[in-house]
C-alpha positions, -999 to 999 in steps of 0.1 A, spaced: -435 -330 877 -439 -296 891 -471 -273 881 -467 -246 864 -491 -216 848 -491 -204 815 -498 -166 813 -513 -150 781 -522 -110 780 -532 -95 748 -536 -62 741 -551 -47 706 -533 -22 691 -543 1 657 -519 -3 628 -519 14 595 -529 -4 566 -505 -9 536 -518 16 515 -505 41 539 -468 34 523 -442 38 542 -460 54 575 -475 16 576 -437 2 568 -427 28 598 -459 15 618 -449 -18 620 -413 -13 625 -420 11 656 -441 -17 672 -417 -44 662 -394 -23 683 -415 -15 713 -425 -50 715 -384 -60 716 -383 -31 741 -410 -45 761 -395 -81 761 -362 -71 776 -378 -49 798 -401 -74 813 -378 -103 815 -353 -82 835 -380 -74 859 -394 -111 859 -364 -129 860 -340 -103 870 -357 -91 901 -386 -114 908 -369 -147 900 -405 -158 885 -398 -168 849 -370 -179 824 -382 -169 792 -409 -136 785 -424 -135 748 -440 -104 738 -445 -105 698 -469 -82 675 -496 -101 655 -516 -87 627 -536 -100 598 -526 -87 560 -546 -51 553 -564 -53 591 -561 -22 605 -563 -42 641 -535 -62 658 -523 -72 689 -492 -76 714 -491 -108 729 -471 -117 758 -468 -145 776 -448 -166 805 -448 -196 821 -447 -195 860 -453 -209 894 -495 -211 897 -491 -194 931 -471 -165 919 -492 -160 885 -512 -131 899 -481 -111 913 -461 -118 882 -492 -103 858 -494 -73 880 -455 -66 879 -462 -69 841 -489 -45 842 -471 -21 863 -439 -25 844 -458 -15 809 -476 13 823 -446 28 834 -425 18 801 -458 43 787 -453 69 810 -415 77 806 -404 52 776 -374 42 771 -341 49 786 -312 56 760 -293 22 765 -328 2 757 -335 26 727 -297 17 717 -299 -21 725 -329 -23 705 -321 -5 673 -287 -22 674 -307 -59 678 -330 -52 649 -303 -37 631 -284 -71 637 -311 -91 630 -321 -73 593 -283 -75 583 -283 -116 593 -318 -115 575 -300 -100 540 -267 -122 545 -287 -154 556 -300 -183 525 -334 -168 532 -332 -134 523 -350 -133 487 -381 -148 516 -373 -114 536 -372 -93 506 -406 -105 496 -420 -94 530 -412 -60 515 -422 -65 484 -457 -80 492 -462 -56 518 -457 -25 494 -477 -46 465 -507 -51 488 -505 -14 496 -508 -4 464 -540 -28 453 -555 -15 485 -548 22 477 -567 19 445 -596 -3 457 -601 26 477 -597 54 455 -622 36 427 -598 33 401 -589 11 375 -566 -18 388 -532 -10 373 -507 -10 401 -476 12 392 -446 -12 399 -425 19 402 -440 28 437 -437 -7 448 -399 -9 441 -395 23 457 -417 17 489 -398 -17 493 -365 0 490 -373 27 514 -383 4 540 -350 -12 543 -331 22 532 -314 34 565 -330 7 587 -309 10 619 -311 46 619 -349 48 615 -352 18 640 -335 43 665 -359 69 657 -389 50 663 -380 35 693 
């Protein structure tokens, strides 16, 4: 059996709450997409050029109405090319920061998630995907009144239309998020 090395980095990253509505909806969308960006981007360079991995996961993680979360990515490698492969990570995100991404990655990953929401709507699952909306918006709107102090009455109205404008026009905002 050969050895090998796991790699973990996280990273913490602020996210809107859901009582911010759609901006949080938008929020988690962007980062979904940067993280898909990120992925691609780093297993090109892992695999691709350095011939050090197979498989690069970089996935956002949050817990319901934190306003905390993290990107975690992760590898499995040789042991004695675990340091080099962390710095070409490292190196490859800060220059993803500095100059984003090109056209073609903003277009592969707004097509992907576009992709991906359409199987999500067509697949036996999708009243489960629907209710990510749903909940999402709900918990929004409980939170938005705890806040203000007001009697707990949430207005079903704005949860309908918060869940339907976060899968209204979802490739094109995708794209502009990216």
């Amino acid at each position: 059996s050969v050895e090998k090395a796991t790699v973990l980095l996280i990273f913490h990253v602020a996210t809107k709450t859901e009582d911010a509505g759609q901006e949080h909806l938008d929020d988690a969308l962007a980062l979904q997409a940067a993280c898909r960006c990120g992925s691609e981007r780093l297993l090109a360079k892992l695999r691709g050029e350095e011939h050090g991995v197979y498989t690069v996961s970089m996935t956002l993680g949050r817990n319901s109405l934190s306003p905390h979360g993290h990107i975690s990515i992760s590898f499995d490698c040789d042991p004695r090319r675990r340091e080099l492969l962390t710095s070409a990570v490292l190196n490859e995100l800060s220059e993803l920061q500095k100059v984003g991404p090109s056209s073609a990655e903003t277009d592969a990953v707004a097509a992907g998630m576009a992709d991906t929401h359409a199987r999500n709507l067509k697949s036996s699952a999708a009243n489960s995907y629907w209710l990510f909306f749903l909940l999402e918006a709900y918990k929004g709107e409980r939170l938005r009144i705890a806040k203000a102090g007001a009697p707990e009455v949430v207005d079903p109205q704005k949860v309908e239309t918060t869940a339907l404008a976060a899968s209204h026009g979802y490739a094109e905002r995708v794209k502009a998020l990216v």
